[in-house]
C-alpha positions as CSV (number, residue, x, y, z in Angstrom):
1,X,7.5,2.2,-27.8
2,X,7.3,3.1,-31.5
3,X,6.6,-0.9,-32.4
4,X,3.3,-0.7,-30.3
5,X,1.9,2.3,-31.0
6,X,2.0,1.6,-34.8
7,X,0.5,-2.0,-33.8
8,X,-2.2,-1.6,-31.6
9,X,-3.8,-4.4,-29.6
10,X,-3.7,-7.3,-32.3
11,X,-5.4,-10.5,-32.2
12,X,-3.3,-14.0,-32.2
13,X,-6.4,-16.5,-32.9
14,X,-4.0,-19.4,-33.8
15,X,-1.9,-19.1,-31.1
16,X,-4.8,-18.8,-28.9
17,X,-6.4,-22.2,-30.2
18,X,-3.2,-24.2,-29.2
19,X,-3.5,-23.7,-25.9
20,X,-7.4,-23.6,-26.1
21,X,-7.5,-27.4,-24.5
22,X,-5.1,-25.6,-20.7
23,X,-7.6,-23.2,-20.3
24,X,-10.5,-24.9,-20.8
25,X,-8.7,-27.9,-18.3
26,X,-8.4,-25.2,-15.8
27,X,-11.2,-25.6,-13.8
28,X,-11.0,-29.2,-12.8
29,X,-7.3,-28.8,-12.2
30,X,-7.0,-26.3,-9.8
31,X,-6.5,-28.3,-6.9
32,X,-3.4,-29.5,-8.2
33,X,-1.9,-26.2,-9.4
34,X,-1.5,-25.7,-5.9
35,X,-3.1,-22.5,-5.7
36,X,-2.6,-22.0,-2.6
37,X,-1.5,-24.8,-0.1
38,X,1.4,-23.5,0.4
39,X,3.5,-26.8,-0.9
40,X,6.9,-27.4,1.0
41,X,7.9,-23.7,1.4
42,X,11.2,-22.3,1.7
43,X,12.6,-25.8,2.3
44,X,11.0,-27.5,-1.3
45,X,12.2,-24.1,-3.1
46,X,15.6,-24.8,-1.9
47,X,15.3,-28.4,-2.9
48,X,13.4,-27.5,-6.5
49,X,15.5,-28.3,-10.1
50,X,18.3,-26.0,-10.7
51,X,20.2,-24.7,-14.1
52,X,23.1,-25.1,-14.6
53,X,26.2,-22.6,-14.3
54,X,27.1,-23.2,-17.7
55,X,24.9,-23.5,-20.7
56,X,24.9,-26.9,-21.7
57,X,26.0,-27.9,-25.3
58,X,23.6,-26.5,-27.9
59,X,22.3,-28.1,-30.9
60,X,22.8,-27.5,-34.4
61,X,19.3,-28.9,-35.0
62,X,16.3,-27.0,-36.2
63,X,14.5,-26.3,-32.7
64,X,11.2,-24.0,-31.6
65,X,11.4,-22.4,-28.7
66,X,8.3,-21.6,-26.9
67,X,7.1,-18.7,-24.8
68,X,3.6,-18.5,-23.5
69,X,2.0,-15.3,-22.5
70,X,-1.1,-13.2,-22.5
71,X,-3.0,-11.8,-25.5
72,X,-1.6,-8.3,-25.5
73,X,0.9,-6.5,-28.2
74,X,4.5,-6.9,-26.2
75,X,3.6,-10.8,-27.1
76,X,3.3,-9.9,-31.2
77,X,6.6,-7.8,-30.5
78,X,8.7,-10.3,-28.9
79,X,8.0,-12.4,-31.0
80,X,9.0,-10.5,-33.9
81,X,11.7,-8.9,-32.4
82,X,13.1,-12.2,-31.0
83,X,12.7,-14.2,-34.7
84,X,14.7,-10.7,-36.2
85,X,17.4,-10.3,-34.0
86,X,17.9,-13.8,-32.1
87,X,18.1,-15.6,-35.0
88,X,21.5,-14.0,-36.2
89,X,23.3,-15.6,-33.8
90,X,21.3,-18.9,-33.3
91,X,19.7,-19.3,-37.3
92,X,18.5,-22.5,-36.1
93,X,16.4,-21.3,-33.5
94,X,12.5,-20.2,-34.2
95,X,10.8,-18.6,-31.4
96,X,6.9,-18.8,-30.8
97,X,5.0,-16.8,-28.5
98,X,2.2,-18.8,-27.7
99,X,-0.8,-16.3,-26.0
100,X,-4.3,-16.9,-24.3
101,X,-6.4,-14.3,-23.0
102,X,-5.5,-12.3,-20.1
103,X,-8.3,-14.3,-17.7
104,X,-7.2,-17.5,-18.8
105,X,-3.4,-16.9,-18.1
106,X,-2.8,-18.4,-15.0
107,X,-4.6,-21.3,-15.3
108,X,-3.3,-22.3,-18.7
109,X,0.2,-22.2,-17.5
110,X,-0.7,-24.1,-14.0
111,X,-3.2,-26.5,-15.5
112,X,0.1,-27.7,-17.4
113,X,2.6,-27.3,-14.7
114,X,0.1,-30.0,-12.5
115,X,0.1,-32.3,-15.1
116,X,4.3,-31.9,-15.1
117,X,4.4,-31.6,-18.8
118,X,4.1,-28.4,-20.7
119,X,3.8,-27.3,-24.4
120,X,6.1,-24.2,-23.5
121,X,9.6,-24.2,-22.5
122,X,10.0,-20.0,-20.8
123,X,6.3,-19.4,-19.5
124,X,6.6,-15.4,-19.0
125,X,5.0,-15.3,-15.1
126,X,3.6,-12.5,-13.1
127,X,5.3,-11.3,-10.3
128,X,2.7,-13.0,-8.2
129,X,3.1,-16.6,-9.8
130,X,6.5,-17.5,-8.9
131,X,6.1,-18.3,-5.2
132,X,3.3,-21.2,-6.9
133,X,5.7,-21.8,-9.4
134,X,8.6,-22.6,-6.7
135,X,6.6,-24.3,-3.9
136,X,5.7,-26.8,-6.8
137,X,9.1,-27.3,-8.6
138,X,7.6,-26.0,-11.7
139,X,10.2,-23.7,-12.6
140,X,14.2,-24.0,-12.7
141,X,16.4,-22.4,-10.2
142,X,18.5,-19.8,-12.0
143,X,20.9,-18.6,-9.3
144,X,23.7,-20.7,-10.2
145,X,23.4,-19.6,-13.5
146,X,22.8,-15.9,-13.1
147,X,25.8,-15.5,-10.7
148,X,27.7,-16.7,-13.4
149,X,26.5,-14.9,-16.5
150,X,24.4,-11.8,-15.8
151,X,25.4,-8.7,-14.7
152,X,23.0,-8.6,-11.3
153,X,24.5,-4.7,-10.8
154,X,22.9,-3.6,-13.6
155,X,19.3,-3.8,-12.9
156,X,17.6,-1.8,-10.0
157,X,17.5,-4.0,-7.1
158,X,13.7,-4.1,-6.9
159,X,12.9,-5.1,-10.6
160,X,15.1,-7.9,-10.3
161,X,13.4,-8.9,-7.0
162,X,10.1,-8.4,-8.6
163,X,10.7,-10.5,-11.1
164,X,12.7,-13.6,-10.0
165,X,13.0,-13.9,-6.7
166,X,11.7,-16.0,-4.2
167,X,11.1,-16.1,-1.1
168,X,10.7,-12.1,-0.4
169,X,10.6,-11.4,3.1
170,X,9.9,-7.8,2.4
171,X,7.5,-7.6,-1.5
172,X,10.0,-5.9,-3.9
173,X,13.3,-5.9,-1.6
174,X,16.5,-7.5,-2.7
175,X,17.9,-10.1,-1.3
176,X,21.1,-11.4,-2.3
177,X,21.0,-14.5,-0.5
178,X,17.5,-15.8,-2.1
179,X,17.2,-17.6,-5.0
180,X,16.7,-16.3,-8.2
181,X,14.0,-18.3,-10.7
182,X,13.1,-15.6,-13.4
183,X,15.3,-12.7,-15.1
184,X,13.1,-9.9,-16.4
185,X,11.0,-9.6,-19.4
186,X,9.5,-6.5,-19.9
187,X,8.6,-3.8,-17.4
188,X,5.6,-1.6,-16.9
189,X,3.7,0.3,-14.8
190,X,0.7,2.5,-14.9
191,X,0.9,6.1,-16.6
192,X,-2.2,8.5,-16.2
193,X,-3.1,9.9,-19.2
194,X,-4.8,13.3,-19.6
195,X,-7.0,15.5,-22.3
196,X,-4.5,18.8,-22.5
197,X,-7.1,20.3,-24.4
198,X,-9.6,19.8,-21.8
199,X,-7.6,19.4,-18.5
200,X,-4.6,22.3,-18.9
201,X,-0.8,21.2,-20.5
202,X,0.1,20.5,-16.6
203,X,-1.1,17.4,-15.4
204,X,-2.8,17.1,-11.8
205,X,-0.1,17.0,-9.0
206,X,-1.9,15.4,-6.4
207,X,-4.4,12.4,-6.4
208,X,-7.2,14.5,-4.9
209,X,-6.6,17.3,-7.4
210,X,-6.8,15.1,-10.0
211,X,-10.8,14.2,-9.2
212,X,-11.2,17.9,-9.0
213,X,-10.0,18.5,-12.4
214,X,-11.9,14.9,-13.8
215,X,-15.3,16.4,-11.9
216,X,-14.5,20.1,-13.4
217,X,-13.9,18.5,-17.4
218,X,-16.8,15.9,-16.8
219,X,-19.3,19.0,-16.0
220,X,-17.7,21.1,-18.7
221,X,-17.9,18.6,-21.5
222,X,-21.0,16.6,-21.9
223,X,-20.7,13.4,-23.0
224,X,-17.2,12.9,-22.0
225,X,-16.4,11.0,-18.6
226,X,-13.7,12.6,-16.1
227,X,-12.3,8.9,-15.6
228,X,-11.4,5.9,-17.0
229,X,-9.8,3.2,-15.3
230,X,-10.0,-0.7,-15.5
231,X,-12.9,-2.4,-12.8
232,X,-13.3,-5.8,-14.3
233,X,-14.0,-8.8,-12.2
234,X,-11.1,-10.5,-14.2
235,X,-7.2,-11.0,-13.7
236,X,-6.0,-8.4,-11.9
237,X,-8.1,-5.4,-12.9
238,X,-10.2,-4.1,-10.4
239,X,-7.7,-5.2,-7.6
240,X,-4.8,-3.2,-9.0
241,X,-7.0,0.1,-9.2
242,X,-7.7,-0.5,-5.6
243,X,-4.5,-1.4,-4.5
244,X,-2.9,2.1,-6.2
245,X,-5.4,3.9,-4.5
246,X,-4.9,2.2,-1.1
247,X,-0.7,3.2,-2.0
248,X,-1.8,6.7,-2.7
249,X,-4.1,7.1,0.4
250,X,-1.0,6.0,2.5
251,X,-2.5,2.4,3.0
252,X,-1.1,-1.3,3.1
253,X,-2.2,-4.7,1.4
254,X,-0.7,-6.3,4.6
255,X,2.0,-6.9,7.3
256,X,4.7,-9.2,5.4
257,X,6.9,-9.7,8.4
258,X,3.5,-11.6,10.3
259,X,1.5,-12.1,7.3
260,X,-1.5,-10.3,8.5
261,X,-4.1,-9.0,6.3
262,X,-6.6,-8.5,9.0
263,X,-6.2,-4.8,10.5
264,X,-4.0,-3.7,7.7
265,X,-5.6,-3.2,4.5
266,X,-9.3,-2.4,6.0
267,X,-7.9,-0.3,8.5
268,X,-8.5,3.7,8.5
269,X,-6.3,4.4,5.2
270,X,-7.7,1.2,3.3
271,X,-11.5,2.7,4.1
272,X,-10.3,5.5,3.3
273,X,-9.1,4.7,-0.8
274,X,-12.7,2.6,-0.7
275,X,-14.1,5.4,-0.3
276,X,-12.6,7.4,-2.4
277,X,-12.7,5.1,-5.2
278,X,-16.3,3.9,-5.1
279,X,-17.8,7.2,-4.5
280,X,-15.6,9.9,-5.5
281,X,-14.2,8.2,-9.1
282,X,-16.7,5.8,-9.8
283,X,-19.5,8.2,-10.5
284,X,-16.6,10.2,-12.8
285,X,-17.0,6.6,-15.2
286,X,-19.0,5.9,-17.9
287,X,-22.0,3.6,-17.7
288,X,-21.8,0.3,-17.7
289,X,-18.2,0.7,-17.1
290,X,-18.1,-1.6,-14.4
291,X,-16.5,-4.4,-16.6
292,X,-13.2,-2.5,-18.5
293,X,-10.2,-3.3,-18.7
294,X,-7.1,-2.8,-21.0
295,X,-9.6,-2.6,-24.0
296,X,-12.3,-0.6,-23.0
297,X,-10.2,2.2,-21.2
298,X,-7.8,2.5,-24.2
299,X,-10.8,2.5,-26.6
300,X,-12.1,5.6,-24.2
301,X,-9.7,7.5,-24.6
302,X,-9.0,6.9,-28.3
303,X,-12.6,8.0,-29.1
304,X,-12.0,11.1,-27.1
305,X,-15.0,9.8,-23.9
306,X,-12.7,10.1,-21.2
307,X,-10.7,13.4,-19.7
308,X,-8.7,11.2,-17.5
309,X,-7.4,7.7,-18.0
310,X,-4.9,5.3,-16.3
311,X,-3.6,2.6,-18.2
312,X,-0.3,0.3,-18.2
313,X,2.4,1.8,-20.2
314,X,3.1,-1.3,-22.4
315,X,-1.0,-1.5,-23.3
316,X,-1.0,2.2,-24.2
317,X,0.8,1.8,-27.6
318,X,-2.1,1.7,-29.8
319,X,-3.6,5.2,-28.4
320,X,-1.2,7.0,-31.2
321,X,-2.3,5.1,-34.0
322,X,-4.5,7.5,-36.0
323,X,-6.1,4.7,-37.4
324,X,-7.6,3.9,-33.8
325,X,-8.0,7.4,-32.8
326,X,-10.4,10.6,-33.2
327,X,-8.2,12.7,-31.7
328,X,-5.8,13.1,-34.7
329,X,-4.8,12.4,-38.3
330,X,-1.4,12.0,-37.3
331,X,0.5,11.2,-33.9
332,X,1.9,15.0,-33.8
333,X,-2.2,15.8,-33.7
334,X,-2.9,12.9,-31.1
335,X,0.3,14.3,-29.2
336,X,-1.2,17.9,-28.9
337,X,-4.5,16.6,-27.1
338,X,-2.9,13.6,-24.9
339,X,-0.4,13.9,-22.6
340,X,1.6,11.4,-20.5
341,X,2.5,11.7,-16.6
342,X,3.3,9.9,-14.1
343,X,0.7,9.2,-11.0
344,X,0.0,11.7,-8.6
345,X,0.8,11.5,-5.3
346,X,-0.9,12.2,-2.2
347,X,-0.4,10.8,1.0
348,X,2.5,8.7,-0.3
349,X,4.1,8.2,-3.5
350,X,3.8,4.7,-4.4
351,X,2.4,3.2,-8.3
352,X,1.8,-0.2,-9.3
353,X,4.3,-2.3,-10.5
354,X,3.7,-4.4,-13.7
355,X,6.0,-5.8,-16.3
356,X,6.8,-9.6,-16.0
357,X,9.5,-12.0,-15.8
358,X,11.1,-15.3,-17.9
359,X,11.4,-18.5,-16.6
360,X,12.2,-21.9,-17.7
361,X,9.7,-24.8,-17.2
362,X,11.5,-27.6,-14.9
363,X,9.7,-30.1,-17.7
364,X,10.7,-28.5,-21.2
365,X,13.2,-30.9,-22.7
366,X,16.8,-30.7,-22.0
367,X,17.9,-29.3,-25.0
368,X,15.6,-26.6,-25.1
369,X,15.7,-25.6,-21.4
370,X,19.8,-25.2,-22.7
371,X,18.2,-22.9,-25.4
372,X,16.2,-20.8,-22.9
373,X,19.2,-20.2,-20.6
374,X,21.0,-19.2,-24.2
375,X,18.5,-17.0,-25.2
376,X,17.9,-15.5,-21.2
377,X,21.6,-14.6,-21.5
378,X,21.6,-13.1,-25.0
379,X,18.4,-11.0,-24.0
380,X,20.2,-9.0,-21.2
381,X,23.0,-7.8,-22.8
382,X,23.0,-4.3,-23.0
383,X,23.0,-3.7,-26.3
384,X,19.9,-6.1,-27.0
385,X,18.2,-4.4,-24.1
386,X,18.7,-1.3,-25.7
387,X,17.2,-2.7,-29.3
388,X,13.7,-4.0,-27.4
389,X,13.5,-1.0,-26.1
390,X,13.7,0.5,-29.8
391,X,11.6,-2.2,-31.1
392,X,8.6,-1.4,-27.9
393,X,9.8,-3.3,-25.3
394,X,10.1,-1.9,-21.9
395,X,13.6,-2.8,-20.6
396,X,14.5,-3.6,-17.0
397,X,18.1,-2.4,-16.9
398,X,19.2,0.3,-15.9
399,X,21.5,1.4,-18.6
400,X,18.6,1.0,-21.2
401,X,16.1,2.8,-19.1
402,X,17.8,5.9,-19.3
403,X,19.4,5.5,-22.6
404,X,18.5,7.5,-25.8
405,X,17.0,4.2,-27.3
406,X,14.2,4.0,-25.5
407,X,13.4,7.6,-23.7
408,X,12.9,8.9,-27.4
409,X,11.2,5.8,-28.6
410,X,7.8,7.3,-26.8
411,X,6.3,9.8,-24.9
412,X,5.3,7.7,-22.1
413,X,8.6,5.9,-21.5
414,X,10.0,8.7,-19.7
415,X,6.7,7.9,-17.5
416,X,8.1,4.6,-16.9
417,X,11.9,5.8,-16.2
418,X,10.9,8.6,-13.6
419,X,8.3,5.6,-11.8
420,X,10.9,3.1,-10.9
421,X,11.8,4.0,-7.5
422,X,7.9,4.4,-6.6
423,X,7.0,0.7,-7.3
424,X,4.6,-1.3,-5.2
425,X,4.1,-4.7,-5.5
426,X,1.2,-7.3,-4.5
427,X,1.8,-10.2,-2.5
428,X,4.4,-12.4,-3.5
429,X,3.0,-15.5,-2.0
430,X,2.0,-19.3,-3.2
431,X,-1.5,-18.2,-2.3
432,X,-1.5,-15.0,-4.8
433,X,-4.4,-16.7,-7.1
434,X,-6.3,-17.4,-4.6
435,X,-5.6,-13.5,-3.0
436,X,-6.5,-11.6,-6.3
437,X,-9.5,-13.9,-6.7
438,X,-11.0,-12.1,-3.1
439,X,-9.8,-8.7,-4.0
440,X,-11.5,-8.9,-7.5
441,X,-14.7,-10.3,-6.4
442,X,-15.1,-7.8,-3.8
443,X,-13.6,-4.7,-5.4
444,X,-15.7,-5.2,-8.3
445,X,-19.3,-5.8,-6.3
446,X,-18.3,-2.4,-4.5
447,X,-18.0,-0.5,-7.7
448,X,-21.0,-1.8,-9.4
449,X,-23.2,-1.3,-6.5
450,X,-23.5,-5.1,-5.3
451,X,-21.9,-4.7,-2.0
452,X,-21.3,-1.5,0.3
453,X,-17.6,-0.6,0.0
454,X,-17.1,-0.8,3.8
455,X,-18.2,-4.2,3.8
456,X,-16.5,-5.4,0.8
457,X,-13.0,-4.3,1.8
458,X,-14.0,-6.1,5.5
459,X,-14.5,-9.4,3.6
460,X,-11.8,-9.2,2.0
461,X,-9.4,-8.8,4.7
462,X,-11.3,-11.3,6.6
463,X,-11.3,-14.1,3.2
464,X,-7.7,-13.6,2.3
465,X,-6.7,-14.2,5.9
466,X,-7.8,-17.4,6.3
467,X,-6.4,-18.3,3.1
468,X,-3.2,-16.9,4.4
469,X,-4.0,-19.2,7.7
470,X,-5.1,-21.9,6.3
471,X,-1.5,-22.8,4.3
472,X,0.4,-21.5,7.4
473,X,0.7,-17.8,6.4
474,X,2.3,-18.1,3.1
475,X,5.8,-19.4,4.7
């Protein structure tokens, strides 16, 4: 990921501004994103647009095409890398990543699908946001088209469930008889990242060792916290931390077969990672941490406040870049003090998955939605896999993963490589806004001190529910 440790987390104000006016629409347009009522189900996916097999005809014409994403640096670097290398075989093309902030994400994409026009053509979705995306025609139907042009053997099964398939009777599984509405983007996952000068070269094997050794540095070293990890009422963040620690602790978000929530994640193992989080790791944070995310934990570590961090891979770029750091003058210095591992394990062996997906918009012209499928197929070759993962990207196939192009690129891609078969996803549901909205809410209270943890993670079992019930269980 030499591309993003060099750039760091850089700002994209006038990208932001155009799509200033969907986020701001958001609010009063949530009841049409859908958001949650479940639309027509199985039976309108089925029914939804669909590519073709064939790329249409393309044009010689001068043409944009758009992405929109988060604010983040994989946005600055597909961008770049997309304009460098696509452009050689389609000089014609331009491609503009459009971003918004991470909190506004959703909505700017789904204010836009609601109003069946968009400024985008791909919108890059979370895993989460495709079941919305589908149950309201928003997105095209790729299956026709990736049976006929992409290599489906190349990928591990669960990334290329994770990131376009719908429905998923089981979160993550493959199935070859569901649609496909999204190829993969750019993978990720969490990497915990560790003070070798103050924790030991070998990283903590175990989840609960891993408190011992924060608690141990956090006594030894005043002024320096033993944890750092993202509790934000905001997107995903404090949800995600919970969720890897109810993984870890041998837990479950829910029953997909019945969609039950209730019983499942509160029950002994859920209390169990509340517990754990809120009042074994929380007092190893920093004040006032209550609010971090991406930011905040990377800028912890970089200024050398935290022993123990855990971050997503493709956000930890800018954590070599001596310009950011007091760790080091150069990388080689930053190198000696941080190390990279994977998550420990402890009652089961599970980490979060990340990364995202492409998909067309089902109201992009036709000429450009021709232009996304060309630029989909060109973007999962091989050997263009194997260049974004030189250029920072995280790739999703398998012979770039473990190819010399990107294992020597950084030292946390390894990280990523050995995590693949331990990937847990969320709930991959029409409802998942509404879902992550509970689990935020009440994750967040718990760790700040504004609800007792037992009673938090009741509520939210009991809220998401009869969200879940209310829409007929997500089916």
């Amino acid at each position: 990921m030499r591309y993003l440790q060099r750039a760091g987390h850089r700002s994209l104000p006038g990208r932001r501004a155009r799509l200033a006016t969907a986020a701001i629409l958001a609010v009063t347009a949530l009841a049409a994103c859908g958001g949650g009522d479940g639309g027509g189900g199985e039976a309108e996916a089925a029914d939804g647009p669909k590519a073709p097999a064939t790329i249409p005809e393309l044009t010689d014409d001068p043409l944009t095409l758009s992405f929109i994403w988060f604010e983040w640096p994989p946005a600055q670097a597909l961008e770049d890398f997309a304009n460098a290398e696509y452009t050689k075989e389609r000089p014609n093309v331009t491609i503009e990543v459009n971003t918004v902030p991470n909190a506004n994400w959703h909505d700017a994409m789904f204010t836009q699908f609601a109003a069946r026009q968009t400024d985008f053509d791909i919108p890059i979705l979370d895993s989460q946001h495709i079941g919305e995306a589908v149950t309201n025609g928003n997105i095209l139907d790729l299956t026709d088209f990736v049976d006929e042009n992409i290599d489906v053997d190349a990928y591990d099964p669960y990334l290329l469930a994770a990131y376009g398939q719908y429905p998923q009777a089981e979160t993550g599984q493959r199935d070859e008889d569901a649609s496909l509405y999204g190829l993969p983007l750019l993978g990720d996952t969490w990497t915990m990242i560790y003070r070798k000068d103050l924790i030991g070269d070998e990283p903590p094997e175990t989840w609960d060792e891993m408190i011992d050794a924060a608690q141990k540095c956090q006594d030894e070293n005043p002024g320096v916290s033993g944890l750092a990890f993202h509790q934000a009422n905001g997107s995903d963040a404090a949800a995600v931390t919970y969720n890897t620690v109810n993984g870890v602790y041998g837990g479950n978000l829910w029953n997909s077969e019945d969609k039950s929530i209730e019983g499942v994640i509160n029950d002994e193992a859920g209390q169990k990672a509340m517990d754990v989080l809120v009042n074994e790791m929380k007092p190893l944070t920093a004040k006032g941490s209550g609010n971090w995310f991406i930011d905040e934990v990377n800028a912890a570590v970089a200024q050398g406040k935290a022993c123990i961090a855990f971050q997503w891979i493709a956000a930890a770029g800018g954590l070599l870049d001596p310009a950011q750091s007091t760790l080091g003058t150069t990388e080689d210095e930053i190198l000696d003090t941080l190390g990279f591992a994977t998550l420990p394990t402890q009652d089961a062996d599970v980490v979060p998955l990340g990364g995202m997906g492409m998909h067309i918009s089902a109201y992009a012209p036709a000429e450009r939605q021709a232009e996304a499928l060309n630029f989909m197929k060109w973007f999962e070759q091989e050997d263009i896999q194997k260049k974004w993962a030189a250029a920072g990207g995280v790739p999703a196939r398998t012979d770039a993963l473990e190819s010399p192009e990107f294992l020597e690129a950084g030292p946390f891609n390894q990280v990523y490589a050995d995590s693949v078969s331990r990937m847990r996803d969320m709930w991959n549901v029409p409802e998942y806004a509404q879902l992550i909205d509970i689990e935020n809410t009440n994750v967040n209270a718990a760790l700040n001190g504004a609800k007792d943890p037992e009673e938090a993670l009741d509520d939210i079992a009991e809220q998401q529910q009869q969200v879940l019930d209310s829409s007929g269980g997500g089916l």
